[in-house]
C-alpha positions in Angstrom: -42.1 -49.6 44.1 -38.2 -49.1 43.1 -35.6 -49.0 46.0 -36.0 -44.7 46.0 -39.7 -44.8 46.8 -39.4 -46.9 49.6 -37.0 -44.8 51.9 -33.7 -46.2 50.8 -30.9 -43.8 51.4 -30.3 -41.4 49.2 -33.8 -40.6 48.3 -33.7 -37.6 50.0 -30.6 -34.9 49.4 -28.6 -33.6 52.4 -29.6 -30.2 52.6 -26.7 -29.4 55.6 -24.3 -28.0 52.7 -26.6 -25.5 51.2 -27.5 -24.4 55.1 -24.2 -23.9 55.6 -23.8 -21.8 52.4 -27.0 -19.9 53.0 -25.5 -19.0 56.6 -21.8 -17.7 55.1 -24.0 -15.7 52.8 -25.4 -14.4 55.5 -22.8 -13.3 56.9 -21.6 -11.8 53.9 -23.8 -9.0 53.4 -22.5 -6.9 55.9 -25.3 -7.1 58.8 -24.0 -7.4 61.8 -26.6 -9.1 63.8 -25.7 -6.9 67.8 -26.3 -4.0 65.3 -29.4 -5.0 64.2 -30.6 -6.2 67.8 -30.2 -2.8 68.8 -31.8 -0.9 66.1 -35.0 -2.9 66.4 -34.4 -2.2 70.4 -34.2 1.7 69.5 -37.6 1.5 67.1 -39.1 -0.4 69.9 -38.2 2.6 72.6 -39.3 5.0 70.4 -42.6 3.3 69.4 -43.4 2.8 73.0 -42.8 6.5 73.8 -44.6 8.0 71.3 -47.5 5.4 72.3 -47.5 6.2 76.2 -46.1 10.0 76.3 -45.0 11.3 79.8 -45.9 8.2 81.1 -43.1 6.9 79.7 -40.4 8.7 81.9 -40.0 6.0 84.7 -39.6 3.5 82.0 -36.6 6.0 80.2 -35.1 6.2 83.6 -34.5 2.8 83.6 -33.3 2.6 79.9 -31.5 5.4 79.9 -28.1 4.1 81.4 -28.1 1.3 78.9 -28.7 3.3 76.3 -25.5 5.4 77.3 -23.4 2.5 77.4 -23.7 2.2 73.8 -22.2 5.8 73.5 -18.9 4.7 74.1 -15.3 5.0 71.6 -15.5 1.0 72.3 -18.6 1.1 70.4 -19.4 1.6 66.6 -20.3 4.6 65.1 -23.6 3.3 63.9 -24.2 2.3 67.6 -24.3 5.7 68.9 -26.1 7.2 65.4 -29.2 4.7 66.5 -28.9 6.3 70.4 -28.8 10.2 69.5 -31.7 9.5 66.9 -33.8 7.0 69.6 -33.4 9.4 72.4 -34.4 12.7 69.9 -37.5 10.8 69.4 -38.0 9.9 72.8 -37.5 13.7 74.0 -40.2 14.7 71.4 -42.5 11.9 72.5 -42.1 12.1 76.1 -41.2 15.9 77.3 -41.3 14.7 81.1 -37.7 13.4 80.5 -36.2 16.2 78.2 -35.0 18.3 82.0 -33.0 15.4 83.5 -31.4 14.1 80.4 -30.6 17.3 78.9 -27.0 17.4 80.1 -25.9 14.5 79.4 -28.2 14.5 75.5 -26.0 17.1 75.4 -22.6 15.9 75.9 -23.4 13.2 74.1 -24.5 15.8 70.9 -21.1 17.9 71.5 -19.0 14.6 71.8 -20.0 13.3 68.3 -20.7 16.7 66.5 -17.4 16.5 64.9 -18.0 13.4 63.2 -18.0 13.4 59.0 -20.8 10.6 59.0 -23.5 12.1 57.6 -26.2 9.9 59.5 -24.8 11.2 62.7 -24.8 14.6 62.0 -28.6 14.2 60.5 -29.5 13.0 64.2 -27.5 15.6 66.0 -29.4 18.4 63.9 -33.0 16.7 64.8 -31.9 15.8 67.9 -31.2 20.3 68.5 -34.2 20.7 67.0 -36.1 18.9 69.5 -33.9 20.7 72.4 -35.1 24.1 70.6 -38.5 22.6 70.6 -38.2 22.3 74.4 -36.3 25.3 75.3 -39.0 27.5 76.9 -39.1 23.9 79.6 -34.9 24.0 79.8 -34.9 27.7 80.6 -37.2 27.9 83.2 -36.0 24.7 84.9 -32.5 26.4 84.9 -33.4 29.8 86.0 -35.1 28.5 88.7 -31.6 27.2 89.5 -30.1 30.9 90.1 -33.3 32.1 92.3 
């Protein structure tokens, strides 16, 4: 046996510089990783609302505050594309949620429908073509309001 097979040092290279090099890659691509977190959180939602329908709701109203949060200026773009398209597929999935949610969907539809990203505006469009879906449910909710 020479000096290598029997576990001297340097039989075995450092692999801590290409980590390092793999990770800067990484990071290089242009994932950001609190963007990612919450897309997979979105396609979770979704999933999970189109799996249990109305029975959903109590689980939305619990969501749906943190969901909002990510609506904000302080927030990306991209952040609040994921919300308007997760909570479109949630009002399709779960219609039981659709009434209370509807005015502040909506806000949140008016507040970015001046944006020029197209991604946005693809999710605003779907998201009014669920609320037209569901009008027949918003109109007799509200004109119970004025009897």
């Amino acid at each position: 046996m020479g000096a290598d097979e029997a576990g001297e040092p340097g039989e075995f290279e450092d692999d801590s510089d290409d980590a390092e090099a793999e990770s800067e890659d990484d990071g290089d691509d242009g994932i950001n990783h609190d963007e990612l977190i919450l897309g997979n959180t979105t396609d979770v939602i979704l999933y999970l609302a189109r799996a249990f329908g109305n029975t959903f709701a109590p689980y939305f109203e619990q969501l749906q505050p943190e969901l909002a949060a990510y609506c904000t200026e302080a927030h990306p773009k991209s952040d609040r594309q994921m919300i308007i398209g997760c909570v479109g597929e949630v009002f399709a999935a779960c219609d039981a949620v659709v009434a209370k949610h509807y005015q502040w969907f909506c806000q949140l539809l008016t507040a970015n429908s001046g944006s020029k990203d197209s991604k946005i505006n693809r999710n605003i469009a779907y998201a009014i073509g669920i609320l037209a879906e569901h009008a027949q449910l918003l109109f007799s909710q509200n004109t119970q309001d004025f009897v």
